[in-house]
C-alpha positions as CSV (number, residue, x, y, z in Angstrom):
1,X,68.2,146.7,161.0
2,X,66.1,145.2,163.6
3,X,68.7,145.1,165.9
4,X,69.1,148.8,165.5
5,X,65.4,149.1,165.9
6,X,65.6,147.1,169.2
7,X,68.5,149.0,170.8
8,X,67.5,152.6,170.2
9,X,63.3,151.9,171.6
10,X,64.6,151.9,175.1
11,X,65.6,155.6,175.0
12,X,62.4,156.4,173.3
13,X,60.1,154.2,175.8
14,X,62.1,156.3,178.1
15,X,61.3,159.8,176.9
16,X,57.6,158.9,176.4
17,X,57.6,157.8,179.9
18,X,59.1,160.9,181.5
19,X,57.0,163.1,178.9
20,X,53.7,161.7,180.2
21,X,54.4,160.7,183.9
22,X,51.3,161.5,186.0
23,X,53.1,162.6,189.0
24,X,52.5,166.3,190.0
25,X,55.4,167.6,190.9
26,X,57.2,166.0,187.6
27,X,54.4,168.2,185.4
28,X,54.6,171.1,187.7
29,X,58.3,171.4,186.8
30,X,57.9,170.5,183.0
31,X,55.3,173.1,182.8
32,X,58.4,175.6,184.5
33,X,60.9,174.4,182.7
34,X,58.5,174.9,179.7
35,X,57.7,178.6,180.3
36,X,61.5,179.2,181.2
37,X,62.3,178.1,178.1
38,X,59.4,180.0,175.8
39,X,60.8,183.0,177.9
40,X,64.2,182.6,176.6
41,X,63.5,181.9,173.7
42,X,61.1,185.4,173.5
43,X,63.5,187.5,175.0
44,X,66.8,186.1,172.6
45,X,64.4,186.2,169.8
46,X,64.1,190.5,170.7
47,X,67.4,191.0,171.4
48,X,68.3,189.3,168.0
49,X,65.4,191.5,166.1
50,X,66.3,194.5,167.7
51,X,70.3,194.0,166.5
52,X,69.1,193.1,163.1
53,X,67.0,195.6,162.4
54,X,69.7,198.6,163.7
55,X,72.1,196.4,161.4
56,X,69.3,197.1,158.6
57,X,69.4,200.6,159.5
58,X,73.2,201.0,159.0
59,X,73.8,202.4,155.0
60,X,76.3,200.2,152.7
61,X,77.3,197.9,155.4
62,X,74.8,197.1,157.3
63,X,73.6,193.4,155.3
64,X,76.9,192.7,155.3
65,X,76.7,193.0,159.0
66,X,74.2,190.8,159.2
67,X,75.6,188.2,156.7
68,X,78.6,188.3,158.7
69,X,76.8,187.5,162.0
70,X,74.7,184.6,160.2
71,X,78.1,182.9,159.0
72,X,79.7,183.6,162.4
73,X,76.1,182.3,164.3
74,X,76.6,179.0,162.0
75,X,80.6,178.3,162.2
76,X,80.3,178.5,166.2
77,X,77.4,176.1,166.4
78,X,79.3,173.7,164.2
79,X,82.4,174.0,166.5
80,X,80.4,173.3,169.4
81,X,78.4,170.9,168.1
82,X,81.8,169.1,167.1
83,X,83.7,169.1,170.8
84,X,80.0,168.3,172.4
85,X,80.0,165.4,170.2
86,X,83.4,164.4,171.3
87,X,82.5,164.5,174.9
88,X,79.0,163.0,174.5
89,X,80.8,160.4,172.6
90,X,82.9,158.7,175.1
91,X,80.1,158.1,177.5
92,X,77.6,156.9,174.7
93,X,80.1,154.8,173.3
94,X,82.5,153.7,175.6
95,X,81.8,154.3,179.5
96,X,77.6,153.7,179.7
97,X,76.8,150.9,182.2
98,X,74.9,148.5,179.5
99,X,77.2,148.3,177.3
100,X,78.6,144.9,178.5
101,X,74.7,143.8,177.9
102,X,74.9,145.3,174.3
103,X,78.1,143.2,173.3
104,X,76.9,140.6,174.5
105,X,73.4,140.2,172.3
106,X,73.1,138.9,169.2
107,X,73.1,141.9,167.3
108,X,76.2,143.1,165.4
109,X,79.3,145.7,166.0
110,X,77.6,148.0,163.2
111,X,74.1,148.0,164.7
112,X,75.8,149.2,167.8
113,X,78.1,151.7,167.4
114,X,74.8,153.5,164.9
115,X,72.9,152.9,167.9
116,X,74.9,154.7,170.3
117,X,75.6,157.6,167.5
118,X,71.8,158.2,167.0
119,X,71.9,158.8,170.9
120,X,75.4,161.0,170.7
121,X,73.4,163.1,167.7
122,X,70.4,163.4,169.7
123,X,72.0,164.3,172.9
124,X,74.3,167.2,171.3
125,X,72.5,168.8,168.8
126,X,69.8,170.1,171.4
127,X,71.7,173.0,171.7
128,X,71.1,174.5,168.5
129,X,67.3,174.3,169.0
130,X,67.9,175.6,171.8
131,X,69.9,178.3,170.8
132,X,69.7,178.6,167.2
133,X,66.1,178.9,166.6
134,X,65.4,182.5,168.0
135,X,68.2,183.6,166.2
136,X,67.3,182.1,163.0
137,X,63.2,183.4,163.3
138,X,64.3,186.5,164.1
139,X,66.9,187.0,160.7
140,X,63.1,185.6,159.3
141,X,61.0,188.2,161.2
142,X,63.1,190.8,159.8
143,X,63.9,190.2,156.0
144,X,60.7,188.1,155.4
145,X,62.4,185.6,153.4
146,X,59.9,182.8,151.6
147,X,59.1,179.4,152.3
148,X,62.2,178.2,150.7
149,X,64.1,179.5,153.7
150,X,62.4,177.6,156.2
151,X,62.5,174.4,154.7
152,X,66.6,175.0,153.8
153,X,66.8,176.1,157.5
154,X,65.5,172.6,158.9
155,X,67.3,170.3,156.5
156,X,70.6,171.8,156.0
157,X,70.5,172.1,159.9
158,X,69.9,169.0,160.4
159,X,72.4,168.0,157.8
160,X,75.7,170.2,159.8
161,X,75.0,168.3,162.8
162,X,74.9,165.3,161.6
163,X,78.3,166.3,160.0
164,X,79.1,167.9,163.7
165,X,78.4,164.4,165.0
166,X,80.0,162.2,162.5
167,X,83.2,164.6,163.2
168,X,82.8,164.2,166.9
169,X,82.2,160.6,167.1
170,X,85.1,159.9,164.9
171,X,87.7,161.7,166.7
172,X,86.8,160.0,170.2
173,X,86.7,156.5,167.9
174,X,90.8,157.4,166.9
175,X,91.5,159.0,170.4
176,X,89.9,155.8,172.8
177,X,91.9,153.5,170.5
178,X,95.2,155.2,171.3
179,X,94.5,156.2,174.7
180,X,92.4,154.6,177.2
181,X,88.6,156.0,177.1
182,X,89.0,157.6,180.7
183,X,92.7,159.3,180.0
184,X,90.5,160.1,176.8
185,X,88.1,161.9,178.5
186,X,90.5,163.9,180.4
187,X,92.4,165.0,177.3
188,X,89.4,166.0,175.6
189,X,88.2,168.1,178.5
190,X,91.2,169.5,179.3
191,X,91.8,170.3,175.6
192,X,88.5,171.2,175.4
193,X,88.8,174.1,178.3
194,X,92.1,175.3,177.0
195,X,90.7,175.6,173.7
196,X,87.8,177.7,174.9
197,X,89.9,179.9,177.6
198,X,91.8,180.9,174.2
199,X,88.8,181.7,172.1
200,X,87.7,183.7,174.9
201,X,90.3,186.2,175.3
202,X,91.4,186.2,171.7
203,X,87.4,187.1,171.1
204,X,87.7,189.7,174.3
205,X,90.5,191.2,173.4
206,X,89.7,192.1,169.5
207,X,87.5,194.4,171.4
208,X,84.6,193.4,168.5
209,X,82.7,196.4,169.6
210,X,84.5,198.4,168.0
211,X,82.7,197.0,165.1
212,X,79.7,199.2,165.7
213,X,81.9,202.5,165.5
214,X,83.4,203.1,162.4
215,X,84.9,205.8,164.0
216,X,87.4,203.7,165.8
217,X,89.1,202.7,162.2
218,X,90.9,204.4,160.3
219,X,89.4,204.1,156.7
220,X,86.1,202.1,155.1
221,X,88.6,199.7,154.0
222,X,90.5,199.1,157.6
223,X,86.7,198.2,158.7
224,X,85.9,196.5,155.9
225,X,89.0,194.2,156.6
226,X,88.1,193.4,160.6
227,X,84.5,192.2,159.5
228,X,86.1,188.9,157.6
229,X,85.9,186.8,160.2
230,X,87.5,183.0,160.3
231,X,84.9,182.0,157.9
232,X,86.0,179.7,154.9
233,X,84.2,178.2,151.7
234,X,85.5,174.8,152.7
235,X,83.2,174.6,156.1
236,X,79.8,173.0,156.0
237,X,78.9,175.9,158.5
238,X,79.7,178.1,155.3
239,X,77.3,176.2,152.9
240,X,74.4,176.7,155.0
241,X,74.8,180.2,155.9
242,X,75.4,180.9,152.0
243,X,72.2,179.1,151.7
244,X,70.2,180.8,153.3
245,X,71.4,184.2,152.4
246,X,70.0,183.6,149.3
247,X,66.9,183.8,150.6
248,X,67.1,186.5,153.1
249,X,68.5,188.9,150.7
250,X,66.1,188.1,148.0
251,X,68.8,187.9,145.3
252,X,67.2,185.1,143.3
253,X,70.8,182.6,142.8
254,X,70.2,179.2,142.9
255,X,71.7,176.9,146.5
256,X,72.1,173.5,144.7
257,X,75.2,173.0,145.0
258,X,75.4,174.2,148.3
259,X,72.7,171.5,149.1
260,X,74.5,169.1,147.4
261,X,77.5,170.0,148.7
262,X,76.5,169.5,152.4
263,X,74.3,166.4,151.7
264,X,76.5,164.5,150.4
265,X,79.3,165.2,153.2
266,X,77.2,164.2,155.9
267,X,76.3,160.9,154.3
268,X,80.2,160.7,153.3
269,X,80.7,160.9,157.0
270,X,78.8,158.5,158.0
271,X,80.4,155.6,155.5
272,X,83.4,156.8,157.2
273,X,82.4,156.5,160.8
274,X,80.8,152.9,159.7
275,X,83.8,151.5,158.0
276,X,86.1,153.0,160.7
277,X,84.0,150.9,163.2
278,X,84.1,148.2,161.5
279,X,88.0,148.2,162.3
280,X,88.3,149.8,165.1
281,X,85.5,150.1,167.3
282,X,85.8,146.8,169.4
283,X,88.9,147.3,170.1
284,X,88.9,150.8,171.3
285,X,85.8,149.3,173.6
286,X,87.7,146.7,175.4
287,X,90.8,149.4,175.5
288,X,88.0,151.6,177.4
289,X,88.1,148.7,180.4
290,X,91.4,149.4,181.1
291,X,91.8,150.9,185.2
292,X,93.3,154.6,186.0
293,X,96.8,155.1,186.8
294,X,97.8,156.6,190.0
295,X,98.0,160.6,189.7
296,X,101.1,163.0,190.2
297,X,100.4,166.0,192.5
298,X,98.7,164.7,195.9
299,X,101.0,166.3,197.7
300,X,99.4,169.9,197.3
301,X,96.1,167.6,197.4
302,X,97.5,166.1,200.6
303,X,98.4,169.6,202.3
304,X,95.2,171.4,201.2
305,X,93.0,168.0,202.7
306,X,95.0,168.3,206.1
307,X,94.4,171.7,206.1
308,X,91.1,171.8,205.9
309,X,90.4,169.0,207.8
310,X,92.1,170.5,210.9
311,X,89.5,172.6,212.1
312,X,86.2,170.0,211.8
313,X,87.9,167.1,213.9
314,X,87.8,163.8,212.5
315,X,84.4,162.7,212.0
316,X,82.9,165.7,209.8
317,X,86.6,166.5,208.3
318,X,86.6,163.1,207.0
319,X,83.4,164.1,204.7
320,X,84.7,167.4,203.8
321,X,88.2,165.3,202.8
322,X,85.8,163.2,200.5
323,X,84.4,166.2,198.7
324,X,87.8,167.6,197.9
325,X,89.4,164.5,196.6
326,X,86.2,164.1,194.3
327,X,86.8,167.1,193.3
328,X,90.1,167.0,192.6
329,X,90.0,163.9,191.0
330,X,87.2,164.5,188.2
331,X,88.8,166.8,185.3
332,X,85.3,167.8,184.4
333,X,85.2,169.8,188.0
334,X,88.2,171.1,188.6
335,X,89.2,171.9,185.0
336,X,86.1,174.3,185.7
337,X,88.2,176.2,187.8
338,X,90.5,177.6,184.6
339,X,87.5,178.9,183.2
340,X,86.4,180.7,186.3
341,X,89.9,182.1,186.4
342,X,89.3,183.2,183.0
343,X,86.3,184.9,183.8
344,X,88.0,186.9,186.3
345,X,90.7,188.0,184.3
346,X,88.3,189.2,181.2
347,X,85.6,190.7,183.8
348,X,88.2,192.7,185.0
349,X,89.9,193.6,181.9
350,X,86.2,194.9,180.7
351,X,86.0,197.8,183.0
352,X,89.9,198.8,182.0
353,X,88.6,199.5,178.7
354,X,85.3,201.1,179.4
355,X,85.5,204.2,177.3
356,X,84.2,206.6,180.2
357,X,86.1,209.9,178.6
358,X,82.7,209.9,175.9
359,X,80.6,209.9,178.9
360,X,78.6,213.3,178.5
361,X,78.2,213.0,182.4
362,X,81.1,214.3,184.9
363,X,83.6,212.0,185.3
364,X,83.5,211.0,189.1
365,X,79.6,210.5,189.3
366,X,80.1,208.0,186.4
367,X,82.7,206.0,188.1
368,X,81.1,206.2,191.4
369,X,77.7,204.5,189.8
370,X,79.8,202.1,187.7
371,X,81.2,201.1,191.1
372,X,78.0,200.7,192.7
373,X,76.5,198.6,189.6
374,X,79.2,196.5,190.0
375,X,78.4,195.5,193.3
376,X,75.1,193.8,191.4
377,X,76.8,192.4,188.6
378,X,79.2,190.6,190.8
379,X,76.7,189.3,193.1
380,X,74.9,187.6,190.0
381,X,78.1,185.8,189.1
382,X,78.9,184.7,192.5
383,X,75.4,183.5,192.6
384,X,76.1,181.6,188.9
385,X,79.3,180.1,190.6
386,X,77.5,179.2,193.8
387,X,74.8,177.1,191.9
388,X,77.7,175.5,189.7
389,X,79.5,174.5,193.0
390,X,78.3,175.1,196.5
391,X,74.2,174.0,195.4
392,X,75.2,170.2,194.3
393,X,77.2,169.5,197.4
394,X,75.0,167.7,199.5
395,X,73.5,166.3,196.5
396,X,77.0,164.9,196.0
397,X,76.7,162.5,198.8
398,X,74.9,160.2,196.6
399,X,73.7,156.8,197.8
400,X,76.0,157.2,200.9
401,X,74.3,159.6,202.3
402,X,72.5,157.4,204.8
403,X,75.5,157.1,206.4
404,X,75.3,160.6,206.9
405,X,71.7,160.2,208.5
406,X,72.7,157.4,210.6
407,X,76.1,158.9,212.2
408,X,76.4,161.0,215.2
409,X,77.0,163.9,213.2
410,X,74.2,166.6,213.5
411,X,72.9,168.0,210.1
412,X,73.6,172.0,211.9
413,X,77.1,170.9,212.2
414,X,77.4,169.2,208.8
415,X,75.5,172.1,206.7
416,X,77.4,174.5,209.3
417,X,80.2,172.7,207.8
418,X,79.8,173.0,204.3
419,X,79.2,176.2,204.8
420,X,82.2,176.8,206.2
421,X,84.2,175.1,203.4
422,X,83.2,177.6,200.7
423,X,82.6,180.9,202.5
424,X,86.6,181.8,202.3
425,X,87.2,181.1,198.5
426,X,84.0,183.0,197.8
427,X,84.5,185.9,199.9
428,X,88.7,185.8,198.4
429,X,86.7,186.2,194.7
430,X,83.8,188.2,195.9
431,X,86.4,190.8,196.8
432,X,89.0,190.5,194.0
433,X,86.4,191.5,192.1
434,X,84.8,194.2,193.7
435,X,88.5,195.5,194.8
436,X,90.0,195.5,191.6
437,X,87.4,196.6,189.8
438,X,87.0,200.0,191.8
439,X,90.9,200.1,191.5
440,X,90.4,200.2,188.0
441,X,87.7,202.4,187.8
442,X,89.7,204.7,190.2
443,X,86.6,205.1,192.7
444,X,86.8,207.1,196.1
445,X,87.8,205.8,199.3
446,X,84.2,205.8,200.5
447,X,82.5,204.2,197.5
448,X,85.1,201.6,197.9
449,X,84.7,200.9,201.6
450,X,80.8,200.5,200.7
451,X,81.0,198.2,198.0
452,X,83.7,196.3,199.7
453,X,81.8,195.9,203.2
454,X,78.5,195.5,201.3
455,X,79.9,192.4,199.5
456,X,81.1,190.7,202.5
457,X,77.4,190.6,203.6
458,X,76.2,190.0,200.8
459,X,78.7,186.9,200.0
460,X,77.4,184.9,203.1
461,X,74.0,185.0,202.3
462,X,74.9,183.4,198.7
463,X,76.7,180.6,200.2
464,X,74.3,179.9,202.5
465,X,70.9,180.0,199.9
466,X,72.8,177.7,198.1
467,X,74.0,175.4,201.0
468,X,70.0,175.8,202.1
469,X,68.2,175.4,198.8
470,X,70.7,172.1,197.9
471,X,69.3,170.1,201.0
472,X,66.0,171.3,200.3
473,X,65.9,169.7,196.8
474,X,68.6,167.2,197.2
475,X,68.7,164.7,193.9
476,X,70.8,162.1,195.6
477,X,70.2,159.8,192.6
478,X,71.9,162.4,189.8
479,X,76.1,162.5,190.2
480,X,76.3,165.0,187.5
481,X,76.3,168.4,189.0
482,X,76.2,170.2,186.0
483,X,72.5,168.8,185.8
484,X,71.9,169.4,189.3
485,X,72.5,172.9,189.2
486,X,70.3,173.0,186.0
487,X,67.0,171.3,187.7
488,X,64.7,173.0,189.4
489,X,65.6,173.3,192.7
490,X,68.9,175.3,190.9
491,X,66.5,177.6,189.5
492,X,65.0,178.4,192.6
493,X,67.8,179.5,194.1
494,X,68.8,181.2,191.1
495,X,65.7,182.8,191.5
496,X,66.1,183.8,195.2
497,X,70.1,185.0,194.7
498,X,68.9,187.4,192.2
499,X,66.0,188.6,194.4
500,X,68.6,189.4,197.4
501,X,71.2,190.8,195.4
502,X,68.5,193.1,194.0
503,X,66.9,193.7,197.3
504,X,70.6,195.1,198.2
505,X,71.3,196.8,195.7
506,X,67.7,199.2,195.7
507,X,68.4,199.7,199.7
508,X,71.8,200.9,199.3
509,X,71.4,202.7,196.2
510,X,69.8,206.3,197.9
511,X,71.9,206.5,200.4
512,X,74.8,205.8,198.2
513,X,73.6,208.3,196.1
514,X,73.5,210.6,199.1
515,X,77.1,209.9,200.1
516,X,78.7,210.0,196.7
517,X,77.4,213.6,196.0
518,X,78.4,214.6,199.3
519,X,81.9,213.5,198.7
520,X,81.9,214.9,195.0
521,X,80.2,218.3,195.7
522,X,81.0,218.5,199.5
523,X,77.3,219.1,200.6
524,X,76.3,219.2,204.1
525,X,74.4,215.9,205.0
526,X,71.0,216.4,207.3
527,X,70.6,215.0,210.0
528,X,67.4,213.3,208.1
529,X,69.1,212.0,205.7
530,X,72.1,210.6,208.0
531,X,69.1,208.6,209.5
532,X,67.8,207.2,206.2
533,X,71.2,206.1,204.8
534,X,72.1,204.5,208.6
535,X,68.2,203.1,208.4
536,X,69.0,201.4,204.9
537,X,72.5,200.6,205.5
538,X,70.9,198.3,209.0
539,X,68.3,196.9,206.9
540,X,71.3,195.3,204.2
541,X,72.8,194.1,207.4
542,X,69.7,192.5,208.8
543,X,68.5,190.9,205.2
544,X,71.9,190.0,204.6
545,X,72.1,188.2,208.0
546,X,68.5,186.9,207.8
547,X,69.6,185.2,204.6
548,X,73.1,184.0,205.8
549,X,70.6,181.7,209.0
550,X,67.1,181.1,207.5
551,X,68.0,178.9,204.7
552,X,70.5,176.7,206.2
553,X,67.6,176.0,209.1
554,X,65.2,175.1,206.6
555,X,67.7,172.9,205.1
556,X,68.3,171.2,208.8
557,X,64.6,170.7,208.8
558,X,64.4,169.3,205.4
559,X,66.9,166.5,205.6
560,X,65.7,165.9,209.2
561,X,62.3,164.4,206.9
562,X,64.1,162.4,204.6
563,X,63.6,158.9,205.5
């Protein structure tokens, strides 16, 4: 076991290292990341009370509503737990740069592959402390179980995800030794997105809702019937929610067997994985060397390059051409791409089933402020999307980027540029959803013409705070841009986005106001308030504009620094 010993202290060294660095700026943005994260924990932890106790207030069903939840919390944490395993898996296992090194020490196959699925279990599971505690304290804050229920809580937890892992590792283990572990990866992630795109609008479209208003079924046992979710006495996630039931209802059964029960499949599961190894691991590992085959479909790749690259000449369309190829090329980015689409279908499908005939309020002033709330709800996920993919492009350039420094090209033109390569995509979504949306809601023609012009401002300025803050807190050492738009400089402009859409949204909302209940009631406008709404309606355009110039400058002046 020493070898085991040996192989997983570099990660810890690691983590101790990072935890206590002395450098200011790396404890000024643990201590954020910190409070960020108490924050979210506080406010999941109210919204979770706040459901649990209306659940307690509901007669007859109301603990079952909450069993139901706890089962339904536990089964989804084990399923992602088990496809973040498989994912984790192939780069612990098979694709990590010191790998060679590790096959070629004198420690054996065994010590290895437990080695690298400590590190898989470690790296997934974070998610459901993440996630899971608030949840779980607040079910504790509410029915004031005993001690018992904490301590079944923390081992039975951390028995499902070592289960979770086990599962996870396995499955990449059978699928690298039929497949190569980088045609692997893109099954899994493509599987992976499909899998979840179907979840989601199977979950969407059951309207679950509907399960706070009885009145929408028929009969106590048609509602009875939708609250049996996919839950089953064969899942570990089952044992552990049973579990701890026991406590939280105070009925007094006993949860051996339950304990037992889980225990002894997650030390099952790991003989399995061992001896599975044992035959299979090594070669699955040298299968993982194996190079990439050429892809089908660069022709569209080929026509959407030269289109782009028309307009930028040579020098900067040959960057540009490099970032769509990348893009193109990794699965884990353009895969992305299905789930924005479905996004977009079950954002709009949302506000076709908004149940505005209950509204006591009159039916046009209802539509017209769901409009206009729209217009902030959109620019928060056009921000969301921005930090996913516009924030990490210069970041992108990685180690090549001096080339960048040391060209001819200017950083105005190559920002400019970047710039340039996302504003039409965004503004195309910015307005399908704004567009459609009103179309659905059946808004007026002026309501529409607002929140349609407003978003074209407002969709330049995104772009460009994220074109800005990415070359002010470029990370030219991290190619993983879901962990770019995760770090702190992603937060800031997180931060900012918000603040402009808000800024937006309070300017225009008056004089919206103003024009919508002109157009509903046919009121005569003053001539004081035609100045006000033109006043607030110049001051959108002049924020919007401000923030579509200022950050790309600073972010002209920032790389300029870099040395």
């Amino acid at each position: 076991m020493r070898g085991l010993y040996l192989l997983l202290r570099p990660r810890y060294l690691g983590i101790r290292k990072k935890l206590g660095s002395s450098y200011g700026n790396a404890r000024k943005k643990l201590f954020l990341a910190a409070g960020i994260g108490v924050g979210f924990w506080i406010l999941l932890f109210v919204l979770s009370s706040r459901v649990l106790t209306y659940f307690q207030s509901v007669e007859v069903i109301g603990d079952l509503l909450a069993h139901h939840l706890l089962s339904m919390v536990f089964l989804i944490f084990f399923g992602l737990l088990v496809f973040s395993n498989i994912i984790t898996s192939l780069s612990n296992h098979y694709l990590c740069s010191d790998l060679d090194l590790c096959h070629a020490s004198p420690v054996s196959l065994e010590e290895i592959f437990l080695s690298r699925s400590v590190h898989t279990f470690v790296d997934s599971s974070w998610m459901v402390i993440v996630f899971g505690v608030p949840v779980l304290m607040s079910y504790a804050y509410v029915y004031r179980p005993g001690p018992g229920y904490y301590f079944t809580l923390v081992h039975m937890s951390v028995a499902l995800a070592i289960i979770a892992s086990q599962v996870g590792v396995l499955v990449t283990l059978i699928l690298v030794r039929l497949f190569p572990a980088h045609r692997t990866r893109d099954i899994v992630m493509l599987l992976s997105v499909i899998v979840i795109i179907a979840l989601y609008f199977i979950l969407r479209f059951l309207r679950p809702e509907r399960l706070v208003d009885p009145e929408a079924f028929f009969s106590v046992m048609q509602y009875m019937s939708a609250l049996s979710g996919p839950d089953s006495p064969y899942l570990p996630s089952h044992w552990v929610a049973e579990s701890l039931w026991v406590y939280l209802s105070g009925s007094g059964k006993g949860n051996g067997f339950n304990v037992l029960l889980l225990w002894s499949t997650a030390l099952a599961w790991i003989v399995i994985s061992i001896w599975a190894a044992k035959a299979l691991y090594f070669t699955a590992f040298s299968r993982s060397q194996e190079g990439r085959r050429r892809r089908a479909g660069r022709r569209v790749l080929e026509l959407i390059v030269r289109m782009i690259r028309r307009p930028f000449g040579n020098d900067l369309g040959s960057i540009l051409e490099k970032d769509i190829r990348i893009f193109f090329r990794d699965n884990t980015q353009w895969s992305q791409l299905l789930l924005l689409g479905a996004l977009v279908i079950v954002y709009l499908y949302n506000f076709s089933v908004l149940p505005l005939e209950k509204s006591p309020l009159r039916l046009e002033y209802i539509k017209n402020e769901l409009a206009f709330l729209n217009m902030a709800l959109a620019g928060f996920v056009l921000s969301a999307i921005a930090v996913r993919f516009i924030y990490p492009s210069v970041s992108s350039e990685g180690d090549s980027f001096w080339l960048i420094r040391c060209s001819p090209i200017s950083f105005k033109r190559y920002l400019w540029a970047k710039y340039a390569l996302f504003i039409l995509p965004m503004t195309i979504l910015a307005e399908v959803l704004i567009v459609m949306t009103n179309y659905l809601l059946g808004v007026s023609g002026l309501m529409m013409i607002l929140s349609s012009v407003t978003m074209l401002a407002a969709v330049s300025a995104v772009v460009s705070l994220a074109v800005g803050f990415g070359a002010l807190y470029p990370d030219f050492k991290n190619h993983n841009p879901a962990q770019l738009a995760t770090g702190f400089g992603g937060l800031m402009y997180m931060i900012s986005s918000a603040l402009f859409v808000a800024i937006v949204v309070v300017l225009e909302a008056w004089p919206a106001y103003i024009l919508m209940m002109s157009g509903v009631n046919g009121s005569w406008i003053s001539p004081l308030q035609w100045l006000f709404v033109i006043s607030s309606f110049l001051a959108v355009l002049t924020i919007s504009g401000l923030a579509s110039f200022k950050p790309i400058q600073m972010g002209i002046r920032a790389l300029e620094k870099i040395e």
